[in-house]
MARTI-888611 format. One line per 2 residues: their letters; for each residue y, x, z of C-alpha. Coordinates in nm, 3 decimals. Layout:
N
a	Y,X,Z; ...
This chain:
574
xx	6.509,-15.184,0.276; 6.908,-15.226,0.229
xx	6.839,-15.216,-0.167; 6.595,-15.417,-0.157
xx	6.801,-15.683,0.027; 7.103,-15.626,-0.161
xx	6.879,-15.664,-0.449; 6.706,-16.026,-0.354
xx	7.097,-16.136,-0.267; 7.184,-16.069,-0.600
xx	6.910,-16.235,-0.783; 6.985,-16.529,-0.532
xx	7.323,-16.514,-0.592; 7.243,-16.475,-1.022
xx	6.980,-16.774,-0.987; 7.194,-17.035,-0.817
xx	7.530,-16.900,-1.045; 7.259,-17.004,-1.345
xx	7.175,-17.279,-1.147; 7.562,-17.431,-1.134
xx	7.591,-17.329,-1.545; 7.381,-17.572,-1.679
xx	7.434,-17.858,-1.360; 7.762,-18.037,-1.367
xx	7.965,-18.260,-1.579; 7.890,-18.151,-1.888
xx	7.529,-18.255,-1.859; 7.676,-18.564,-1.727
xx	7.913,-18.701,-2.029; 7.633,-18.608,-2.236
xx	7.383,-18.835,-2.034; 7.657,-19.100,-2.072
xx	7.725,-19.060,-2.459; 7.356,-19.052,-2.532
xx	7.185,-19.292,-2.286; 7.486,-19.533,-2.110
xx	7.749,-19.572,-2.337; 7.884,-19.926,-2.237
xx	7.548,-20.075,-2.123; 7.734,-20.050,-1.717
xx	7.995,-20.194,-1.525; 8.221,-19.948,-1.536
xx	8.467,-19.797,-1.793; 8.406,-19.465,-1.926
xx	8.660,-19.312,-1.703; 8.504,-19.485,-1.342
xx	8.108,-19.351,-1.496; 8.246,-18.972,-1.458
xx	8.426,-19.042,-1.131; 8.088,-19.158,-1.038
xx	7.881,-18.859,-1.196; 8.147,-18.619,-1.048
xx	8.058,-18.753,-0.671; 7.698,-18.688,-0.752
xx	7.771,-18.332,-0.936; 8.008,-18.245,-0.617
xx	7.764,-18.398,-0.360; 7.471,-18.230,-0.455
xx	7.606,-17.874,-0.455; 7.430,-17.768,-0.096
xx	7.073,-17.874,-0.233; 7.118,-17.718,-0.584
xx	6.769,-17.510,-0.682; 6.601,-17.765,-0.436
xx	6.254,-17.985,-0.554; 6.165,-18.277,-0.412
xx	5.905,-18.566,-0.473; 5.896,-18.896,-0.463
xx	5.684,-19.165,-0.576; 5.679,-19.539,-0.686
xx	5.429,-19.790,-0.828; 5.365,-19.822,-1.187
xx	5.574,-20.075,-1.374; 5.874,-20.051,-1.649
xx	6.142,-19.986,-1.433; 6.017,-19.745,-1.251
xx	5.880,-19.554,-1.566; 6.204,-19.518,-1.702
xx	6.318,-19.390,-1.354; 6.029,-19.128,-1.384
xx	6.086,-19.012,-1.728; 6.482,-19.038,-1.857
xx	6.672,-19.098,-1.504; 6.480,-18.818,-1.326
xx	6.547,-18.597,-1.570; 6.904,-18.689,-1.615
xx	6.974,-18.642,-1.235; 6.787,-18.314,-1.238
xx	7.047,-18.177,-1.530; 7.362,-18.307,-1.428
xx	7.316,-18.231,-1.019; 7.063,-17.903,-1.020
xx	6.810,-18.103,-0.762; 6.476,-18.051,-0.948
xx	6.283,-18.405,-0.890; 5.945,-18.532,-0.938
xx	5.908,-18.935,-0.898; 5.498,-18.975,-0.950
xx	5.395,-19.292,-1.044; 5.076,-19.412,-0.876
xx	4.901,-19.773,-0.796; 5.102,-20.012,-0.559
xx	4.834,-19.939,-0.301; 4.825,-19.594,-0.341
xx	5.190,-19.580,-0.252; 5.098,-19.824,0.086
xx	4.871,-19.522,0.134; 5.047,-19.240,0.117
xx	5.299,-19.390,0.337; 5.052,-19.522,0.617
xx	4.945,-19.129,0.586; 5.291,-19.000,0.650
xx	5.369,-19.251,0.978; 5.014,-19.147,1.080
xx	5.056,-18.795,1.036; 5.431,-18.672,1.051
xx	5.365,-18.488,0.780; 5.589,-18.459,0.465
xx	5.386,-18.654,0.191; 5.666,-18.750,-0.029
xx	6.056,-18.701,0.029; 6.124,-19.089,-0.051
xx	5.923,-19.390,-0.130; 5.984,-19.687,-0.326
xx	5.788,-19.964,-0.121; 5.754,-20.337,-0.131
xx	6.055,-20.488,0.111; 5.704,-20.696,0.243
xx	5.702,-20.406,0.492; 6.065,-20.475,0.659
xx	5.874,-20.584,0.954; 5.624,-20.299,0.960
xx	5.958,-20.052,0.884; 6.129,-20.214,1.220
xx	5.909,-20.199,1.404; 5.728,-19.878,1.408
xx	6.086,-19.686,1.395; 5.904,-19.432,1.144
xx	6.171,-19.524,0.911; 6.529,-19.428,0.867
xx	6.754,-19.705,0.969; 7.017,-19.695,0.639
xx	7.294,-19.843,0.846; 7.315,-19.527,1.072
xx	7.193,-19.295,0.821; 7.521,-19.326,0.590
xx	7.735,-19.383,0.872; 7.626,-19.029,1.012
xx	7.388,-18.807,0.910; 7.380,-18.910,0.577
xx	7.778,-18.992,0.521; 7.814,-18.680,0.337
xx	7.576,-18.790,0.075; 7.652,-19.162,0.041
xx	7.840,-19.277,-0.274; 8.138,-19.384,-0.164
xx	8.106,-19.648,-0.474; 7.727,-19.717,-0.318
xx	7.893,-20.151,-0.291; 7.594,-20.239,-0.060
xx	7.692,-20.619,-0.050; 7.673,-20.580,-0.456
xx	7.257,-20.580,-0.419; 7.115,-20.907,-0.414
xx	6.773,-20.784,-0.233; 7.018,-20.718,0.088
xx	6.928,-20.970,0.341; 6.508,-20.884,0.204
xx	6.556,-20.541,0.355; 6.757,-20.611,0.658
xx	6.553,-20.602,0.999; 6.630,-20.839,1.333
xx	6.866,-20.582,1.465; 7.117,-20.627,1.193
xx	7.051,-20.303,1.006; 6.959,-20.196,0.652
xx	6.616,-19.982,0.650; 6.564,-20.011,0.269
xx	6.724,-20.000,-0.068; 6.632,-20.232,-0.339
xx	6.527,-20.053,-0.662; 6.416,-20.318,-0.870
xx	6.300,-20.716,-0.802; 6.111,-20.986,-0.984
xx	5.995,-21.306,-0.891; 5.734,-21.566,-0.909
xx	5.829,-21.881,-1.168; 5.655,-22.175,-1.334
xx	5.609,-22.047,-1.672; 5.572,-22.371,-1.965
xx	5.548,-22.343,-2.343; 5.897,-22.515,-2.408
xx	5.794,-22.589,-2.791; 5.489,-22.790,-2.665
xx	5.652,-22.965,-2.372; 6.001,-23.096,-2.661
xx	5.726,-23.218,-2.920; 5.761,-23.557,-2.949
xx	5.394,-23.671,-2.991; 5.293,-23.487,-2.654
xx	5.597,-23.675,-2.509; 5.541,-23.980,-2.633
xx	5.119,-23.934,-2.468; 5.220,-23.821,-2.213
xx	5.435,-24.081,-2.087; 5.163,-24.370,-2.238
xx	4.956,-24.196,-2.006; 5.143,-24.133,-1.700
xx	5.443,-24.333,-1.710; 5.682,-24.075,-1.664
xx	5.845,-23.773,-1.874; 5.713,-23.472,-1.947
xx	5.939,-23.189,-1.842; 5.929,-22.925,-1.572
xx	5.767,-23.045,-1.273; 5.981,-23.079,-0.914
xx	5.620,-23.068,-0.757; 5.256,-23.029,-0.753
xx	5.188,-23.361,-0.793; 5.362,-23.389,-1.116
xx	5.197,-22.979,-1.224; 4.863,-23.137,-1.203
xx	4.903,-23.420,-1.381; 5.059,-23.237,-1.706
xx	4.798,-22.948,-1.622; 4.503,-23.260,-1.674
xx	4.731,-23.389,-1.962; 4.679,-23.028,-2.190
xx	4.338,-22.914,-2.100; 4.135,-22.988,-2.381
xx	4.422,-23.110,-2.595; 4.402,-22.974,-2.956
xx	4.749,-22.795,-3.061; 4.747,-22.615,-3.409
xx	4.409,-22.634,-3.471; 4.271,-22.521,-3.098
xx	4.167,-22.625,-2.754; 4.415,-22.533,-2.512
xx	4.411,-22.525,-2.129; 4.620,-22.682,-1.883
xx	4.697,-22.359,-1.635; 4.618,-22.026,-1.592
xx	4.505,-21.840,-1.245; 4.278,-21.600,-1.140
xx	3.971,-21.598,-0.863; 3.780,-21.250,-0.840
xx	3.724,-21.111,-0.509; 3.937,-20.816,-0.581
xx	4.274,-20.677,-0.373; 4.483,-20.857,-0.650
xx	4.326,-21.163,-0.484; 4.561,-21.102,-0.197
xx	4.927,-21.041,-0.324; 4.849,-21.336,-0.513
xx	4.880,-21.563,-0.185; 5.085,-21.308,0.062
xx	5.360,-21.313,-0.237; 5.460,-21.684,-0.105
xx	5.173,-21.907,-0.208; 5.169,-22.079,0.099
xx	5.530,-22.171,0.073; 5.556,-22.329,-0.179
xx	5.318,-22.609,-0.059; 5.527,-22.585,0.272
xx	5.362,-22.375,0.512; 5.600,-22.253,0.792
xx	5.948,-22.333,0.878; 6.256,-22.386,0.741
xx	6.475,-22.072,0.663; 6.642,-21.869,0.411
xx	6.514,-21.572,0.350; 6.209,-21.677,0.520
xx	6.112,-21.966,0.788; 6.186,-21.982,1.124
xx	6.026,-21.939,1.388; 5.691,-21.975,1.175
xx	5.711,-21.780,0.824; 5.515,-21.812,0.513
xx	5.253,-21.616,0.643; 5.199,-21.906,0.920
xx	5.298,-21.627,1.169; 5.467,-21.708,1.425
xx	5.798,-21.544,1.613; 5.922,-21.630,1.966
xx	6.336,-21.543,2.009; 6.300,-21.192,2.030
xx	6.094,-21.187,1.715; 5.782,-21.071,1.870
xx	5.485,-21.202,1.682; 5.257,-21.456,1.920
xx	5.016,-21.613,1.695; 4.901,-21.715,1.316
xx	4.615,-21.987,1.412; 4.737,-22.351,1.491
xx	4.613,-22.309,1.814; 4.898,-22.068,1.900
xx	5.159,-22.248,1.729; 5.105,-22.033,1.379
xx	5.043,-22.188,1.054; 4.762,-21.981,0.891
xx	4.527,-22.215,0.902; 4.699,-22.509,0.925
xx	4.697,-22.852,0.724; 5.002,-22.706,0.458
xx	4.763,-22.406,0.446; 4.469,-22.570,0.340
xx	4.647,-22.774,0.134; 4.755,-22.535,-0.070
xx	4.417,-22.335,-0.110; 4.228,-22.617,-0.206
xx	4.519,-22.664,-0.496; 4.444,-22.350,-0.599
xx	4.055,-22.415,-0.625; 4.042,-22.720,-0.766
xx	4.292,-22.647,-1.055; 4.154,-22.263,-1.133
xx	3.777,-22.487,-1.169; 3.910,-22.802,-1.356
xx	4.240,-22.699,-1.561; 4.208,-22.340,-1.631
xx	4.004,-22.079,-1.867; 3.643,-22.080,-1.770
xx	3.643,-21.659,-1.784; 3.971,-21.663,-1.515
xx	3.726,-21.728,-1.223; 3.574,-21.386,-1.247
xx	3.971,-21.249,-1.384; 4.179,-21.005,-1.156
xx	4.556,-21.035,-1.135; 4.594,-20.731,-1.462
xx	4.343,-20.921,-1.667; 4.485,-21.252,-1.628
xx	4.883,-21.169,-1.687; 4.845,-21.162,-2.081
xx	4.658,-21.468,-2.125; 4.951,-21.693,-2.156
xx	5.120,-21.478,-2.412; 4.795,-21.513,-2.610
xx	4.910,-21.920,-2.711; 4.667,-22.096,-2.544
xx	4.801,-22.222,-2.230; 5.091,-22.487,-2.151
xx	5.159,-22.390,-1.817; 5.107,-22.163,-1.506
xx	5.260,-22.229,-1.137; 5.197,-21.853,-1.080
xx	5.419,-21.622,-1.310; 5.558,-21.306,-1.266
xx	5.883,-21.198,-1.397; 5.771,-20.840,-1.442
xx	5.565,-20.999,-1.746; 5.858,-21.084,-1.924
xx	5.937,-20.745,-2.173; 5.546,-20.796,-2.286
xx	5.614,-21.156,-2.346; 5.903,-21.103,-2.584
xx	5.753,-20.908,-2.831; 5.815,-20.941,-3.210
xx	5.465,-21.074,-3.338; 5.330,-21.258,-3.046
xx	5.221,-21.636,-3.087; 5.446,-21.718,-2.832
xx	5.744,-21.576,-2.986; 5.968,-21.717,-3.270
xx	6.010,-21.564,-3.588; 6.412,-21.525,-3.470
xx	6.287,-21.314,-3.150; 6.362,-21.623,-2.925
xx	6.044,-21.733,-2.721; 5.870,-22.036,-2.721
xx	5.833,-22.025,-2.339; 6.013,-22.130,-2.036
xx	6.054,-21.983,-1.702; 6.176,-22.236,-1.457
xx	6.192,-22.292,-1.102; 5.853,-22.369,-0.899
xx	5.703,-22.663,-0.811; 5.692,-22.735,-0.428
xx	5.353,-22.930,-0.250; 5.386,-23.239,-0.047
xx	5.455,-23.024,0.233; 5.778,-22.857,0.174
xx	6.070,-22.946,0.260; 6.450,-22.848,0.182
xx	6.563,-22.586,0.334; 6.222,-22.389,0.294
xx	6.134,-22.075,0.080; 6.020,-22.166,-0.264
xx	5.885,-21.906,-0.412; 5.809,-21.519,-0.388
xx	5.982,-21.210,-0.489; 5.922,-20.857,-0.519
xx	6.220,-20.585,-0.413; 6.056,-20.267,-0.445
xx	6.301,-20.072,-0.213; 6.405,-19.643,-0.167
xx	6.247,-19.571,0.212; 6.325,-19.273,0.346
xx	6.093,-19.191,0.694; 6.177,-18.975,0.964
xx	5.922,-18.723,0.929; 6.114,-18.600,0.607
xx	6.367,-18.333,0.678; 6.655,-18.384,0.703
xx	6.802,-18.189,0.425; 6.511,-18.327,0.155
xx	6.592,-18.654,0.297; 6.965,-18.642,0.176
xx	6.842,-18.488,-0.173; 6.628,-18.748,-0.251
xx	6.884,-19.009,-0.132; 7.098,-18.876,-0.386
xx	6.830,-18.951,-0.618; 6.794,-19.289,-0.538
xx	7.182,-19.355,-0.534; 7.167,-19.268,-0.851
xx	6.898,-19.385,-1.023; 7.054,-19.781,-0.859
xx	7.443,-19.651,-0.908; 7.676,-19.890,-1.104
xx	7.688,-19.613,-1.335; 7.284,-19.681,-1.453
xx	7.226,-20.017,-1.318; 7.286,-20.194,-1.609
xx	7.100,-19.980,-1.890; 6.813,-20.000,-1.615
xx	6.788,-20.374,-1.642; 6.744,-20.413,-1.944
xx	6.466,-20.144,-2.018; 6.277,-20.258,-1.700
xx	6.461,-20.675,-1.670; 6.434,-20.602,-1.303
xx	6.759,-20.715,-1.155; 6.911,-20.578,-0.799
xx	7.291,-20.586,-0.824; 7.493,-20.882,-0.894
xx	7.738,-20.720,-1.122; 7.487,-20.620,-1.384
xx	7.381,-20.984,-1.400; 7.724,-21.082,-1.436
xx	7.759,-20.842,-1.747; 7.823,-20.947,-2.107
xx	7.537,-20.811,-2.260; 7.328,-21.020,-2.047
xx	7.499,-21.338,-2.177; 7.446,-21.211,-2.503
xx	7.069,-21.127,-2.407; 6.942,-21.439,-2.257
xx	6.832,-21.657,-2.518; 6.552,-21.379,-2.585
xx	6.474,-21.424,-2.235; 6.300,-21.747,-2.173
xx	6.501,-21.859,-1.836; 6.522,-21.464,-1.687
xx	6.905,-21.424,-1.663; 6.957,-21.807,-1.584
xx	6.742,-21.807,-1.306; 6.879,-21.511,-1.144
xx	7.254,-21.644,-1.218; 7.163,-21.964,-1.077
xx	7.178,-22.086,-0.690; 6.794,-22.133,-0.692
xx	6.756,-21.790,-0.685; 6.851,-21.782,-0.292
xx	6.513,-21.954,-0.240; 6.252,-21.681,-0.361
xx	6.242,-21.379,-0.109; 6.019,-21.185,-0.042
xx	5.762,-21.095,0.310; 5.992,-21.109,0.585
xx	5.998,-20.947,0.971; 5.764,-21.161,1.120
xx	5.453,-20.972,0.979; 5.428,-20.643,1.203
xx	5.207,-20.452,0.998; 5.177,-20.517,0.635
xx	4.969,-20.279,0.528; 4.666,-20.384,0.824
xx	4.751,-20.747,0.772; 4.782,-20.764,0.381
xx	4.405,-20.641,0.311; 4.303,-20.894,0.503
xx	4.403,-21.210,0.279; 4.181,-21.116,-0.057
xx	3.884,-21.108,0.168; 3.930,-21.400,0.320
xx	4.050,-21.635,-0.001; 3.752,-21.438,-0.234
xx	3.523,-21.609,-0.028; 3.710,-21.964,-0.047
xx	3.724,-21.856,-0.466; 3.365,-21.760,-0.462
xx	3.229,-22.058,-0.263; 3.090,-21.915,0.060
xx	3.381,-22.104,0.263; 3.551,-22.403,0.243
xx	3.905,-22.365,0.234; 3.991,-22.433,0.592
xx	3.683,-22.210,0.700; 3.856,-21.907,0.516
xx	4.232,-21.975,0.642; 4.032,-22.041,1.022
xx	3.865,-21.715,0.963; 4.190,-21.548,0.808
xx	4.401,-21.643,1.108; 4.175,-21.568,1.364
xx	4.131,-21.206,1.170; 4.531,-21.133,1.167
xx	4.516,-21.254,1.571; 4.274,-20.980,1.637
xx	4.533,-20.730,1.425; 4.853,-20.874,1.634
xx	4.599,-20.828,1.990; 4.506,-20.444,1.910
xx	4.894,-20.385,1.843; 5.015,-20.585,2.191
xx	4.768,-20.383,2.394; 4.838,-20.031,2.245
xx	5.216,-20.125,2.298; 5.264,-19.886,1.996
xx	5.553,-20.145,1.869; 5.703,-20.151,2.250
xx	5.908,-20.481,2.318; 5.921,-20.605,1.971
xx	5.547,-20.579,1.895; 5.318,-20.877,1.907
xx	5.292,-21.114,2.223; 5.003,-21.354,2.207
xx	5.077,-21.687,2.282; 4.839,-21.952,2.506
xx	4.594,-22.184,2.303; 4.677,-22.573,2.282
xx	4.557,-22.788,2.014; 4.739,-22.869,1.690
xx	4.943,-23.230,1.819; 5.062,-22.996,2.095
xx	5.213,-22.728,1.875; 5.362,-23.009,1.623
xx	5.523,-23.193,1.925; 5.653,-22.850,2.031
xx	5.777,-22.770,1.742; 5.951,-23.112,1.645
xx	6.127,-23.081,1.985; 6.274,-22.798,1.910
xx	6.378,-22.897,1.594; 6.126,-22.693,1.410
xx	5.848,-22.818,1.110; 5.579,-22.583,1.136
xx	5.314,-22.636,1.251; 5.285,-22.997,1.022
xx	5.011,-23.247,1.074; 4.790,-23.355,0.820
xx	4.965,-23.570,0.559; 4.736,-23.876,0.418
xx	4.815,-23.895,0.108; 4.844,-23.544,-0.022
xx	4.948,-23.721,-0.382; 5.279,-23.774,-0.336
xx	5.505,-23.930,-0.663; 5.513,-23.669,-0.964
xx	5.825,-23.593,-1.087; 5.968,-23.412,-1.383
xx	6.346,-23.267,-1.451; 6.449,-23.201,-1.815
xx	6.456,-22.796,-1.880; 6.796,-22.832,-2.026
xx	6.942,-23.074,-1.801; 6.814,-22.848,-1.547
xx	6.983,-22.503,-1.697; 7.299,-22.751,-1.748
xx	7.330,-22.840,-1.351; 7.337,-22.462,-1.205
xx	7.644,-22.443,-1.419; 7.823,-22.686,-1.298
């Protein structure tokens, strides 16, 4: 028995000596010479500082595997395939990051806070559940995690403040529960060639009386969405906007990810509105949830609500493709790079690489695009100081349930994979941006006229207004699957539009009940408010020097009005 010890001791001993041989620095200047080179924010000398912390840091876990797992986009690709690899070479930590469906990740994590057991070591999920995170305390809060148990594997050159996503993944209490990975948002996309051409400018303004340009709000979208559907450009028919109306999950995201707000549902508030959020939930002052119908001082269903789903009908039926009706969100993304449409309120950033490519009719023979991205258009509803617009910080998680010594690996992992060091190689591959310094790099400056808007936007003080889901909603992942249901039948005809948001409110009230009477979210879980009628709630509201909820507004056809694109570009600079 003593051999045999003596003998597994040795082999240990011989495996993790082979282990440290072929983990360390060397692995790590060749990473930088073949993949970083000067594509980061730090000088050669400050990268292997860096990689040194990580090679020193991740001694204790050398030999160890762990898994974690993301959604399937660019970013996170390159994450899976180069960076993983990379961190596994230079630090000795073997990891696997899967890539699986966005709600295949939501499910794997509901099955770990369900279960305690140890699905995946770290997740990269939507910041939309920072009020689900909070409140369920399943996840780690960040803030105490690299002030203690964590400290001895938090980068000392982590710069927290450097991450623009901060205040998306910062709870009530104060404290950091996630980690943006990579963000996009949600623009007004516009084919810039067809909007400068002086015979549509010259119609246009016979017709309307104004300029064309980018429109300030929906008013002014509709009318130059009427003003190209039909129109022949180059020898074809093109269409006004672009959408999508199948009953399908994509239905949802499509409205959770800030539809609402932009019309000017809710509050006031930056990230997100105050007391009543884009959702048309509404928080009392210990941001416990007590409603999302009108009739308990929510917003769901109220007149900016309706508003804004009846927008979305009428212009997917009158201004858009005939075929996007039945279209989910995947099929619908390429259409606009196909040439055939001026304009679309409803753009993600994430579709940028594929709408850049060499060859495409929307791209110059130079490389530069023949689109826009620009700020959204808000409805008659919004006011300053409100959200504009939606965006997406997919963010490192890491839940309780994971060991504590897998949970420090994998943090390791996703230091890395958003260090200073990467950051700025990883943008560009993926155009997902999350710290502040790699926008402010050269090669971005140098980049953005290929970009159609990307790097102005996120350089510009507009940028403050897109954010993503904030606290207010107490379970995303309950709550969320709710809204495609809901709107599909709105899309499909069955109900009107203030039927659906009536039955969609009334739906997430029944969610917010079951969660106050189990108590599972203790004394910052949902409180139902009393019923009172909608001039009751406004009055309240106005009193206490809130908006939401707003009363009907006559004339829902407020003034268009237009901003030049290059006037507008000119003004964040200033």
């Amino acid at each position: 028995m003593r051999t045999r010890i003596l003998t597994t001791t040795t082999a240990l001993a011989l495996l993790f000596g082979a282990g440290s041989a072929w983990a360390g620095m060397d692995e790590a200047k060749a990473f930088l010479d073949k993949e970083i080179g000067d594509m980061s924010t730090l000088d050669r000398a400050a990268q292997e500082k860096e990689m040194q912390w990580f090679v020193d840091a991740a001694k204790p876990f050398a030999g160890m595997d762990i898994k974690v797992v993301s959604e399937t986009i660019t970013t996170h690709d390159y994450e899976s395939k180069t960076l993983a690899k990379a961190f596994t070479d230079i630090t000795g930590i073997k990891v696997t990051h899967d890539l699986i469906g966005e709600g295949d990740v939501v499910e794997k994590l509901q099955t770990q806070m369900q279960s305690g057991e140890n699905i995946y070591d770290a997740y990269i999920n939507d910041s939309d559940l920072i009020g689900t995170h909070w409140r369920y305390q399943q996840a780690r809060s960040l803030t105490d995690w690299m002030a203690n148990e964590g400290k001895d594997v938090t980068n000392p050159g982590i710069d927290v403040d450097d991450f623009i996503g901060k205040s998306f993944t910062t709870a009530p209490d104060g404290k950091l529960y996630q980690l943006p990975d990579q963000q996009f948002a949600n623009l007004y996309w516009f084919r810039y060639d067809w909007f400068n051409d002086e015979k549509n400018k010259a119609d246009f303004k016979a017709k309307y009386g104004y300029d064309l340009g980018v429109p300030v709000n929906w008013s002014a979208y509709e009318d130059i969405a009427e003003f190209f559907t039909g129109r022949e450009i180059d020898g074809k028919k093109v269409f006004g906007h672009m959408d999508y109306g199948k009953k399908d999950p994509s239905l949802g995201w499509r409205f959770t990810d800030a539809w609402l707000s932009m019309a000017g549902n809710g509050d006031k508030g930056i990230p997100n509105g105050l007391p009543v959020d884009e959702w048309g939930i509404k928080v009392n002052d210990k941001s416990q949830p007590v409603g999302s119908c009108v009739a308990r001082g929510g917003d769901t269903n109220g007149p900016a609500s309706v508003y804004s789903i009846q927008k979305y009908l009428d212009w997917l039926k009158a201004y858009a493709p005939p075929e996007a009706q039945g279209m989910t969100f995947s099929e619908s993304g390429p259409i606009p790079a196909q040439g055939n449409v001026a304009q679309q309120i409803f753009w993600y950033t994430a579709f940028t690489a594929d709408s850049v490519k060499d060859g495409l009719p929307v791209v110059n023979a130079d490389g530069t695009p023949k689109w826009r991205m620009a700020p959204s258009p808000h409805g008659v509803y919004w006011k300053d100081g409100m959200k504009l617009g939606y965006q997406d910080a997919g963010s490192w998680t890491l839940l309780k349930s994971t060991p504590d010594d897998r949970a420090k690996a994998a943090w390791l992992y996703a230091q890395f994979v958003t260090s200073k060091t990467v950051d700025v190689k990883k943008s560009h591959v993926g155009l997902t941006f999350i710290r502040q310094s790699t926008l402010d790099h050269k090669s971005f400056t140098d980049r953005a006229p290929k970009l159609g808007g990307l790097v102005e936007f996120y350089r510009s003080p507009a940028r403050l207004q897109w954010s993503p889901t904030g606290t207010n909603v107490p379970d995303y992942p309950k709550l969320a699957q709710l809204w495609w249901q809901a709107i599909g039948d709105a899309s499909s005809g069955a109900k009107s539009a203030q039927e659906a948001m009536d039955s969609l409110c009334s739906e997430q009230e029944k969610v917010l009940g079951r969660l106050e009477k189990s108590g599972v979210q203790g004394d910052i879980g949902p409180k139902l408010a009393e019923e009172h009628d909608l001039a009751y709630w406004n009055a309240e509201a106005v009193k206490a020097g809130h908006l939401a909820p707003q009363l009907k507004i006559e004339n829902e056809k407020e003034k268009p009005q237009t901003i030049n694109y290059d006037e507008l570009v000119k003004s964040w600079n200033k």
